[in-house]
N, C-alpha and C positions, 0 to 999 in steps of 0.2 A: 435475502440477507443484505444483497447492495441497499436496497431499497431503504432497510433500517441504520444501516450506517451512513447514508446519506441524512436520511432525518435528521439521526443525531449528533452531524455535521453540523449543520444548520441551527437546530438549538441550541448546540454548547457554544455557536458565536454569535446568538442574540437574534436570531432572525425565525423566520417561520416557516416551523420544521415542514409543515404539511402541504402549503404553497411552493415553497420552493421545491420540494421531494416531486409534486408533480408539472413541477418546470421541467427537472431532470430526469423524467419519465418523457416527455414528449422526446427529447434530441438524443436520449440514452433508453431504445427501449430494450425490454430481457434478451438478452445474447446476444446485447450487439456491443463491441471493444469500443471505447472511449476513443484508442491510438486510430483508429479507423475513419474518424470524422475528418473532414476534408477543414483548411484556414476556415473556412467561411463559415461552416457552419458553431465550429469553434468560437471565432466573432460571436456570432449570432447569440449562441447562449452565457457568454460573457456581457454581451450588452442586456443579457436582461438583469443583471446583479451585478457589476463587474465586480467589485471587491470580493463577495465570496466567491460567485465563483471561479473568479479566476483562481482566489485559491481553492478552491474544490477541484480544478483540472492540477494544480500542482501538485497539492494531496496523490494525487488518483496517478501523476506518471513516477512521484516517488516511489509509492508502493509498486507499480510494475517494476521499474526499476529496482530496487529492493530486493522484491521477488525473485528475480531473474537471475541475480548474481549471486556466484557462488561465493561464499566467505567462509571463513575458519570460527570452528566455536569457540567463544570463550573461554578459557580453561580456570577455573577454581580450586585453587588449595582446599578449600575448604573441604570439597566431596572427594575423599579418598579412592570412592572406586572411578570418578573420570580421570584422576590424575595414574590409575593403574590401566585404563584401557589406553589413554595415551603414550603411557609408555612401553606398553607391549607393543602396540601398534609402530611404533619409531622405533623400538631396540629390538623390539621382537627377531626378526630377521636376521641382527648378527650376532658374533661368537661370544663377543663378550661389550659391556657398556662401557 
């Protein structure tokens, strides 16, 4: 799955999805954490692209980032049953609203 969403990284900013995919197979192989790579070797696969890929390492620590933190959903009026699980969940508990 990394594997195609880096391709399609790559093409949707003009570059070559299939070359660079197996750029990022040599420094990034299966199961190994991107956060894991030491400066240097960091460097190293930024000097083969710098512009993508350095954005492609910033991509890649928003998403953990992202991921990893907890945030509140969105609440929409529009769906009546999130706005009634909400409010059970908050009023639920006391005597009266």
């Amino acid at each position: 799955m990394m594997k195609n969403q880096v391709f399609n990284f790559y093409e949707a900013i003009g570059e070559d999805g299939q070359k660079n995919s197996e750029i990022f197979q040599l420094y990034f192989p299966e199961k190994y954490l991107f956060w894991e790579l030491d400066y240097e070797t960091k460097a190293d696969f930024i000097a083969e692209n710098p512009g993508p890929n350095r954005a492609l390492l910033i991509a890649m620590h928003l998403g953990v980032t992202f991921a990893s933190e907890r945030r509140p959903i969105l609440l929409s009026a529009r769906h009546s049953n999130m706005v009634g699980a909400f409010a059970k969940e908050k009023l639920g508990p006391l005597k009266q609203e």
